[in-house]
DOPAKE-556113 format. One record per residue: x, y, z of N, C-alpha, C, O in turn; chain. Coordinates in steps of 0.02 Angstrom, whole numbers. Example, Ala and Ser with C-alpha at 12.3 -4.5 7.8 and 13.67 -1.06 7.14 Angstrom:
% residues 2
@n.u = 660, n.v = -284, n.w = 390, ca.u = 615, ca.v = -225, ca.w = 390, c.u = 660, c.v = -165, c.w = 390, o.u = 712, o.v = -166, o.w = 423, mol = A
@n.u = 642, n.v = -112, n.w = 354, ca.u = 684, ca.v = -53, ca.w = 357, c.u = 645, c.v = 2, c.w = 394, o.u = 670, o.v = 57, o.w = 402, mol = A
% end
This chain:
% residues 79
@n.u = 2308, n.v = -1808, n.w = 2815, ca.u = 2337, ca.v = -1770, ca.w = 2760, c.u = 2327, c.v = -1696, c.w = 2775, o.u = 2275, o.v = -1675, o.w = 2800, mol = A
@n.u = 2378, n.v = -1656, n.w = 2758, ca.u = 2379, ca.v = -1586, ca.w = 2784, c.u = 2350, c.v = -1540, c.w = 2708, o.u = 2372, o.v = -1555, o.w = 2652, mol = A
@n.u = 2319, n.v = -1508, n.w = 2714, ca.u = 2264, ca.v = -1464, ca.w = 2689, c.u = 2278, c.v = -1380, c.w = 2700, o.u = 2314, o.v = -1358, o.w = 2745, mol = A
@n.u = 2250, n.v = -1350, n.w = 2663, ca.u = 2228, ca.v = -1266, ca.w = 2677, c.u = 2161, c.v = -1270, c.w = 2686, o.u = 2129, o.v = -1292, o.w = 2638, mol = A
@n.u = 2123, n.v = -1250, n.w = 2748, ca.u = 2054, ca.v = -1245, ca.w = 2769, c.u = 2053, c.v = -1180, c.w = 2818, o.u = 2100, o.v = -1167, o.w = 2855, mol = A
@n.u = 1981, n.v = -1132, n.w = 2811, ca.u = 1976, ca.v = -1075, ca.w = 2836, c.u = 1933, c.v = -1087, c.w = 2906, o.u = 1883, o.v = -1122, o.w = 2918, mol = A
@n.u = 1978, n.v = -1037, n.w = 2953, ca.u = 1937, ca.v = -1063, ca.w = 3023, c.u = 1903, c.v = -989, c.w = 3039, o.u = 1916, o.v = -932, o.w = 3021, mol = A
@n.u = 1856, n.v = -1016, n.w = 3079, ca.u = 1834, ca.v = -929, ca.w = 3068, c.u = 1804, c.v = -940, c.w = 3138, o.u = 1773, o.v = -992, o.w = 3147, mol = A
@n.u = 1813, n.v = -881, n.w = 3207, ca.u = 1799, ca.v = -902, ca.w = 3274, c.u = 1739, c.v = -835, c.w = 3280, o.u = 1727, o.v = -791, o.w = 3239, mol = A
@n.u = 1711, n.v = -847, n.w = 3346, ca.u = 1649, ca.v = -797, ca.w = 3355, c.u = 1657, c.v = -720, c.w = 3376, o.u = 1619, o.v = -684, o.w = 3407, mol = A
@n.u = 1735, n.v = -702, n.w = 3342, ca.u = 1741, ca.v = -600, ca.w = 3331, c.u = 1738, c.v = -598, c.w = 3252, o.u = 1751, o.v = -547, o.w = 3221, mol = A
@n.u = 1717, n.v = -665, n.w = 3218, ca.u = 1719, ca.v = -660, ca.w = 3137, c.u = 1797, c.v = -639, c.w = 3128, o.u = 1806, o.v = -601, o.w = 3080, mol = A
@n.u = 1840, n.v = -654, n.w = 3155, ca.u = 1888, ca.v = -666, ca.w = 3124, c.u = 1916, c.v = -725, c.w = 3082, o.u = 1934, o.v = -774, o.w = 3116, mol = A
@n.u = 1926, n.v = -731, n.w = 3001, ca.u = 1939, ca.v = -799, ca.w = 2964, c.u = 2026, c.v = -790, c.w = 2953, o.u = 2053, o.v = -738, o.w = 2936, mol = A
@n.u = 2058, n.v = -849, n.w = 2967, ca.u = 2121, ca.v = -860, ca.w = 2952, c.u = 2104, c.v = -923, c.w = 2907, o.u = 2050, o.v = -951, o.w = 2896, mol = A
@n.u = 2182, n.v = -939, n.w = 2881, ca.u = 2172, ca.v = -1000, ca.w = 2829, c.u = 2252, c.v = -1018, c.w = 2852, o.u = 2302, o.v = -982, o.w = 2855, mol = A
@n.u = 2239, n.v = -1106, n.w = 2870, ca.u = 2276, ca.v = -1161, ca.w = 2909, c.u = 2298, c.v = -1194, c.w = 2856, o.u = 2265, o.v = -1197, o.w = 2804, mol = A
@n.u = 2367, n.v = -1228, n.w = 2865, ca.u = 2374, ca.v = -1269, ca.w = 2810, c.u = 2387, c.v = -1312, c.w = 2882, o.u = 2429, o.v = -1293, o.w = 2923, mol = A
@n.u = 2335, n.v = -1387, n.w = 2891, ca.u = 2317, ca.v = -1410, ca.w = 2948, c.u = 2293, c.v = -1482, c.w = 2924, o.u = 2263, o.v = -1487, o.w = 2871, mol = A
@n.u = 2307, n.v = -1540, n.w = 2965, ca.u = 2280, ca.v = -1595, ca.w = 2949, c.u = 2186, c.v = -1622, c.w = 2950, o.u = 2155, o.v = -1635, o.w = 3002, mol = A
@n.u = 2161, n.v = -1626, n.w = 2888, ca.u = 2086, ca.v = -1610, ca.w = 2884, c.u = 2063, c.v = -1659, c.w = 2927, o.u = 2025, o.v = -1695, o.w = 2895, mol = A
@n.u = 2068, n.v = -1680, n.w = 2992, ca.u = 2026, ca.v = -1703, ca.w = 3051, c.u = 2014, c.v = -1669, c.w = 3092, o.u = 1967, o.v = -1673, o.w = 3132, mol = A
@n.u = 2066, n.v = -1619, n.w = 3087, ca.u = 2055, ca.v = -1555, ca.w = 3144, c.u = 2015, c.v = -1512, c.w = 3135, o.u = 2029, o.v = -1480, o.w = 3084, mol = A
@n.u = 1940, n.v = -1483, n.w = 3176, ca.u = 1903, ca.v = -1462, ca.w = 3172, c.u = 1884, c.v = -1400, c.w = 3207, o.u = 1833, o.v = -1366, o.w = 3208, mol = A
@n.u = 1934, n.v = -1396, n.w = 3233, ca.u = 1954, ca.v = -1312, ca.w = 3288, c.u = 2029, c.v = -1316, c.w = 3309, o.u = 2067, o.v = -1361, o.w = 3325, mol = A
@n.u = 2033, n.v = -1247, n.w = 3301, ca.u = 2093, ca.v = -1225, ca.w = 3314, c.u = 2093, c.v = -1164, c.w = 3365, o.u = 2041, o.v = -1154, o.w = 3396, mol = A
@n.u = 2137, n.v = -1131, n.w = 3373, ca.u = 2152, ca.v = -1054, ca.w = 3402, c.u = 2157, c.v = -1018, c.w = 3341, o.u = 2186, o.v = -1032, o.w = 3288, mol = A
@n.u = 2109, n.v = -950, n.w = 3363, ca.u = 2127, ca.v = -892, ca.w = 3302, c.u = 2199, c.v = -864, c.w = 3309, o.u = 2233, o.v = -867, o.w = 3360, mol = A
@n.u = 2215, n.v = -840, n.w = 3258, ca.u = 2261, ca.v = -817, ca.w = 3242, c.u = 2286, c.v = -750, c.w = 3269, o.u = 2344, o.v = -732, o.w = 3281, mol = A
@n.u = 2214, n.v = -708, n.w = 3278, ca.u = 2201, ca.v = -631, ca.w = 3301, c.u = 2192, c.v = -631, c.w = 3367, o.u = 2239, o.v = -609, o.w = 3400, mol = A
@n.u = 2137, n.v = -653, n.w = 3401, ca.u = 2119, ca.v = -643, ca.w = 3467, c.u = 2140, c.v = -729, c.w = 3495, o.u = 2131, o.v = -735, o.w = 3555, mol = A
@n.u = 2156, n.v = -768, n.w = 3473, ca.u = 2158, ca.v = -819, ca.w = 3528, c.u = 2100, c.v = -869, c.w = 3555, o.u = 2112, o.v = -911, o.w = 3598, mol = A
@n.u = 2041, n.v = -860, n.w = 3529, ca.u = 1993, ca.v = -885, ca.w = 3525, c.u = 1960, c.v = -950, c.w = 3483, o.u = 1960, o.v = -949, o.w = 3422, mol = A
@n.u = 1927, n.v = -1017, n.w = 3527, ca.u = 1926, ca.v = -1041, ca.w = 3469, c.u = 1891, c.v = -1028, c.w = 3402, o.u = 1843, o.v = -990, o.w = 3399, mol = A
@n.u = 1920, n.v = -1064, n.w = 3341, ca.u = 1896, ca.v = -1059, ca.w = 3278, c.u = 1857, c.v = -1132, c.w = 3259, o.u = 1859, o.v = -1187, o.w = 3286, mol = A
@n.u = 1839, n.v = -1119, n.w = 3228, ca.u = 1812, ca.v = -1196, ca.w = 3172, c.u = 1808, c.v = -1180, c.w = 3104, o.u = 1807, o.v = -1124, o.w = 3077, mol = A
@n.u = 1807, n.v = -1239, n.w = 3076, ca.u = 1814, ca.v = -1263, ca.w = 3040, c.u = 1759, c.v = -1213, c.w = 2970, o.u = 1704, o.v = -1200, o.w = 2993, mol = A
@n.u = 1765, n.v = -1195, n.w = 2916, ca.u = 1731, ca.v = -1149, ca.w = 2886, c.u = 1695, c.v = -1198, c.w = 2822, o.u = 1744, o.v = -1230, o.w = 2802, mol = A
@n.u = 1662, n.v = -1211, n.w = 2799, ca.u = 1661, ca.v = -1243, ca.w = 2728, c.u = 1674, c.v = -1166, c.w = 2693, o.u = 1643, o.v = -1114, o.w = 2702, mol = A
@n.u = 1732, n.v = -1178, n.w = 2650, ca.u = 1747, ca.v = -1139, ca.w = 2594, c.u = 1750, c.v = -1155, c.w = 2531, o.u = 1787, o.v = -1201, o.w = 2513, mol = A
@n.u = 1707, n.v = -1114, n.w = 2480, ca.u = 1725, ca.v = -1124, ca.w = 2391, c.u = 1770, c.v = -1142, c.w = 2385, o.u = 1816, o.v = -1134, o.w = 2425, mol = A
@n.u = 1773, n.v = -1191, n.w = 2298, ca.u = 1816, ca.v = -1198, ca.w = 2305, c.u = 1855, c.v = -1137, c.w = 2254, o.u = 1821, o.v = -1102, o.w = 2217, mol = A
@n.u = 1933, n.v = -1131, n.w = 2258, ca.u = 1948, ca.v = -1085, ca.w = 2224, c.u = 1985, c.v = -1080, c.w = 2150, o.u = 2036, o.v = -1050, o.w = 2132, mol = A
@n.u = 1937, n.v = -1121, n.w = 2116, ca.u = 1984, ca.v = -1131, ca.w = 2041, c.u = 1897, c.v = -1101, c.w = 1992, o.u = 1837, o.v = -1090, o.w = 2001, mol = A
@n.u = 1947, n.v = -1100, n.w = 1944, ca.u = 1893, ca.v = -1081, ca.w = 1904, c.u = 1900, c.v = -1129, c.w = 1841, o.u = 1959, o.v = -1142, o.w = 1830, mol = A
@n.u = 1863, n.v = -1152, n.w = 1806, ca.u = 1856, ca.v = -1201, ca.w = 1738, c.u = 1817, c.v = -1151, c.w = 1680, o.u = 1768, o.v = -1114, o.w = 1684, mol = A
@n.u = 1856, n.v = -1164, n.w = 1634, ca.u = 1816, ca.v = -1138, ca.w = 1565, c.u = 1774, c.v = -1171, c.w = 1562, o.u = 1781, o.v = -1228, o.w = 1583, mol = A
@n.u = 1698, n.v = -1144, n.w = 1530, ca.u = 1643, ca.v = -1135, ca.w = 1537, c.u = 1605, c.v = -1201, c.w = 1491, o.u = 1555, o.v = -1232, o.w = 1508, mol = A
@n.u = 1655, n.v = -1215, n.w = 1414, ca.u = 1651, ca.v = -1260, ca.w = 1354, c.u = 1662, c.v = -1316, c.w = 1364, o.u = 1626, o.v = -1365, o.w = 1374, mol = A
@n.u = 1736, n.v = -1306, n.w = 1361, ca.u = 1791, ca.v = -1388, ca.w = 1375, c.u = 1746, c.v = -1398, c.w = 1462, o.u = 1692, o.v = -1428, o.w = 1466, mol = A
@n.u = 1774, n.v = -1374, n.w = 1508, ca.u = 1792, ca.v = -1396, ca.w = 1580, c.u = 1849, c.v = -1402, c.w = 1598, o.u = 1857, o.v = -1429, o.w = 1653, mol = A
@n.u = 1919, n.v = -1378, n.w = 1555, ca.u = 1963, ca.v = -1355, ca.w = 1545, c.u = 1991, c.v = -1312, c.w = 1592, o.u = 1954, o.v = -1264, o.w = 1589, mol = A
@n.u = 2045, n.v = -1297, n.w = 1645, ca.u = 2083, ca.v = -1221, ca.w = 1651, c.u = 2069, c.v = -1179, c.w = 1615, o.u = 2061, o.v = -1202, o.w = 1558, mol = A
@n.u = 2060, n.v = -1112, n.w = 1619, ca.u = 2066, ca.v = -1074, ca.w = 1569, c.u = 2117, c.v = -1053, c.w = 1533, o.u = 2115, o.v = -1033, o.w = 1475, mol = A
@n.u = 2184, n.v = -1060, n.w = 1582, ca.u = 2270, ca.v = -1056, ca.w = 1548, c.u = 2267, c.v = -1117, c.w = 1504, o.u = 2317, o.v = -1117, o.w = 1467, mol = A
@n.u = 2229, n.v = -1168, n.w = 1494, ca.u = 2245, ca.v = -1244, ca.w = 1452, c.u = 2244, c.v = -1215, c.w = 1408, o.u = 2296, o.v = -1184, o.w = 1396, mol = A
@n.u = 2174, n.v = -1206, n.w = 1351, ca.u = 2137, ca.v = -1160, ca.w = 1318, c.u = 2187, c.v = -1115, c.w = 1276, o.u = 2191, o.v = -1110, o.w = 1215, mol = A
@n.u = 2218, n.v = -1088, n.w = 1319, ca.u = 2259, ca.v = -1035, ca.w = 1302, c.u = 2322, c.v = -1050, c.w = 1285, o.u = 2347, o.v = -1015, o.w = 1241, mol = A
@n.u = 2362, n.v = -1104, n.w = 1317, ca.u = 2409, ca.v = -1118, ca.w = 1287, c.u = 2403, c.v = -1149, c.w = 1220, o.u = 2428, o.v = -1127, o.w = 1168, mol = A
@n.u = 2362, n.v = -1210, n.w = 1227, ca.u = 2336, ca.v = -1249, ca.w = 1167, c.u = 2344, c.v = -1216, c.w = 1085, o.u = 2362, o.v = -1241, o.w = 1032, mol = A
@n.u = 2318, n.v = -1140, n.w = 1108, ca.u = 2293, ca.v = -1094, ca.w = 1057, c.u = 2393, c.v = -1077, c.w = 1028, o.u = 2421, o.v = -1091, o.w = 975, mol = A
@n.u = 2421, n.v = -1043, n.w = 1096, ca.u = 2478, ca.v = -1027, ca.w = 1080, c.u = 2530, c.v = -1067, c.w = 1040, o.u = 2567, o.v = -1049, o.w = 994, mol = A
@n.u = 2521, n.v = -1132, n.w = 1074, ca.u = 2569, ca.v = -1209, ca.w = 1055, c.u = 2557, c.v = -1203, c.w = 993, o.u = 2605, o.v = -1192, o.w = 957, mol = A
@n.u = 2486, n.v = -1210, n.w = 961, ca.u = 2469, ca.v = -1217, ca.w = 902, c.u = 2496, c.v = -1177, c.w = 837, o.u = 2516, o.v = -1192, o.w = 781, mol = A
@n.u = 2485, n.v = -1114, n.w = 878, ca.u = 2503, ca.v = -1049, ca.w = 826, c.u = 2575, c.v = -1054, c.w = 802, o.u = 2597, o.v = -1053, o.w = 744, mol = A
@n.u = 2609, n.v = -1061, n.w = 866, ca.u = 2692, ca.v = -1069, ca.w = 851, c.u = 2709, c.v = -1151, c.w = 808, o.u = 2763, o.v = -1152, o.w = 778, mol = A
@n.u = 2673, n.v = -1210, n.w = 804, ca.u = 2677, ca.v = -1246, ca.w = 776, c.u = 2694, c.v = -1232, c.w = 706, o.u = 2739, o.v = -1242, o.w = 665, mol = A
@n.u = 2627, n.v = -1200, n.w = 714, ca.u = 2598, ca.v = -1174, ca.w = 622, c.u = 2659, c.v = -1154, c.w = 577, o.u = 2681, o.v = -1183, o.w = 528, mol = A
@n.u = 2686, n.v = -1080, n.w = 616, ca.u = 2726, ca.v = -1035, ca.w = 609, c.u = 2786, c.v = -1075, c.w = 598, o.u = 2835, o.v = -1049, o.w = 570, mol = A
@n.u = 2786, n.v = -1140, n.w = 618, ca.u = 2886, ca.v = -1185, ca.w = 643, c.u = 2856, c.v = -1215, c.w = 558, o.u = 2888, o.v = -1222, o.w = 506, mol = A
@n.u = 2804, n.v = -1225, n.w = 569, ca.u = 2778, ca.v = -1274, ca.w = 498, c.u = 2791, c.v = -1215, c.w = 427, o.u = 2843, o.v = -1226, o.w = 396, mol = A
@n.u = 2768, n.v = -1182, n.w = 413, ca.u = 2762, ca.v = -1140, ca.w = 372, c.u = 2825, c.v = -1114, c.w = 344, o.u = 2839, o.v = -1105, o.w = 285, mol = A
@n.u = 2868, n.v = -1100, n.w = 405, ca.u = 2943, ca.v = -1067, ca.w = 389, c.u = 2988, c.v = -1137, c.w = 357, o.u = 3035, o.v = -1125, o.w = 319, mol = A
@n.u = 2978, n.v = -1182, n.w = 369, ca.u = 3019, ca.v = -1242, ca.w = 365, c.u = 3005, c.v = -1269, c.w = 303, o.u = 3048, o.v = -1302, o.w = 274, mol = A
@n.u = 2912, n.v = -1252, n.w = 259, ca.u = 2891, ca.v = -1291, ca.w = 192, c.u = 2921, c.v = -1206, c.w = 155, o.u = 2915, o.v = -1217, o.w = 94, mol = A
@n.u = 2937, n.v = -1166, n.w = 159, ca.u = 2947, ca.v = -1113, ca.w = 129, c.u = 3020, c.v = -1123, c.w = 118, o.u = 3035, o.v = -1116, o.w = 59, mol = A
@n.u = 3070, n.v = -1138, n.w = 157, ca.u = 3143, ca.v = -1154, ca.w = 159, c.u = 3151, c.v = -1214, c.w = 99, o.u = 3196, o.v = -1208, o.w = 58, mol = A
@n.u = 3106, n.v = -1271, n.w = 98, ca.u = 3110, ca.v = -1335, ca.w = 72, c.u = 3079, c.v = -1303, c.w = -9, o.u = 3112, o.v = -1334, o.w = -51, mol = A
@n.u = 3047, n.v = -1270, n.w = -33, ca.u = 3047, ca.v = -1229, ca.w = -100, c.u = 3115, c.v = -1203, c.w = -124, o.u = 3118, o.v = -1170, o.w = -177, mol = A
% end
Protein backbone atom coordinates (compact mmCIF):
# COMPACT_ATOMS: atom_id res chain seq x y z
CA UNK A 1 0.00 0.00 0.00
CA UNK A 2 1.43 3.36 -1.06
CA UNK A 3 1.87 5.90 1.82
CA UNK A 4 3.52 9.51 2.46
CA UNK A 5 6.74 8.69 4.64
CA UNK A 6 9.82 11.09 5.30
CA UNK A 7 13.28 9.87 4.20
CA UNK A 8 15.96 11.68 5.52
CA UNK A 9 19.80 10.62 4.17
CA UNK A 10 23.27 11.50 6.01
CA UNK A 11 23.58 15.59 4.53
CA UNK A 12 20.19 15.77 6.78
CA UNK A 13 18.42 16.32 3.92
CA UNK A 14 14.35 15.16 4.60
CA UNK A 15 12.06 14.72 1.55
CA UNK A 16 8.54 13.17 1.88
CA UNK A 17 7.66 9.98 -0.64
CA UNK A 18 4.34 9.01 -1.36
CA UNK A 19 5.99 5.25 -1.60
CA UNK A 20 4.91 1.72 -0.88
CA UNK A 21 5.47 1.25 3.16
CA UNK A 22 7.99 -1.83 2.68
CA UNK A 23 10.37 0.35 1.21
CA UNK A 24 12.90 1.36 3.58
CA UNK A 25 15.48 3.47 1.50
CA UNK A 26 15.33 5.35 -1.22
CA UNK A 27 17.54 8.09 -3.19
CA UNK A 28 17.41 11.68 -1.87
CA UNK A 29 15.84 13.94 -3.69
CA UNK A 30 18.76 16.74 -3.28
CA UNK A 31 22.07 15.09 -3.40
CA UNK A 32 21.35 11.56 -4.59
CA UNK A 33 22.26 9.82 -1.63
CA UNK A 34 20.74 7.10 0.16
CA UNK A 35 17.78 8.01 2.51
CA UNK A 36 15.78 5.95 5.06
CA UNK A 37 13.11 5.64 6.31
CA UNK A 38 12.24 8.57 9.17
CA UNK A 39 9.58 7.70 11.96
CA UNK A 40 7.47 10.84 11.66
CA UNK A 41 4.50 12.47 13.97
CA UNK A 42 1.73 12.03 13.22
CA UNK A 43 0.12 15.11 11.62
CA UNK A 44 -3.51 15.65 12.74
CA UNK A 45 -4.53 17.24 15.61
CA UNK A 46 -7.80 16.08 17.90
CA UNK A 47 -9.76 18.33 20.22
CA UNK A 48 -8.63 17.99 23.53
CA UNK A 49 -12.64 17.01 25.19
CA UNK A 50 -14.53 14.97 22.59
CA UNK A 51 -11.29 13.38 20.62
CA UNK A 52 -13.07 14.95 17.91
CA UNK A 53 -11.39 17.07 14.75
CA UNK A 54 -11.42 20.29 15.75
CA UNK A 55 -13.44 21.44 12.36
CA UNK A 56 -16.22 18.58 13.79
CA UNK A 57 -16.77 20.70 16.92
CA UNK A 58 -17.15 23.52 14.89
CA UNK A 59 -19.38 22.61 12.42
CA UNK A 60 -21.68 20.78 14.89
CA UNK A 61 -21.87 24.28 16.63
CA UNK A 62 -22.63 25.95 13.12
CA UNK A 63 -25.25 23.08 11.86
CA UNK A 64 -26.89 23.67 15.05
CA UNK A 65 -27.12 27.43 15.12
CA UNK A 66 -28.56 27.50 11.56
CA UNK A 67 -31.01 24.71 12.61
CA UNK A 68 -32.23 26.86 15.43
CA UNK A 69 -32.50 29.92 13.24
CA UNK A 70 -34.53 27.46 10.17
CA UNK A 71 -36.61 26.48 13.50
CA UNK A 72 -37.46 29.77 14.92
CA UNK A 73 -38.24 31.60 11.53
CA UNK A 74 -40.67 28.79 10.50
CA UNK A 75 -42.69 28.69 14.41
CA UNK A 76 -42.82 32.59 13.94
CA UNK A 77 -44.41 32.27 10.24
CA UNK A 78 -46.91 29.44 11.72
CA UNK A 79 -48.32 32.39 14.41
Amino acid sequence: MNLFFDFKCENNHVSERFIDDSIETTSCKECGLPAIKMLSTPRIHLEGITGAFPGAADKWVKDRAEKLKYEQKRNSQDL
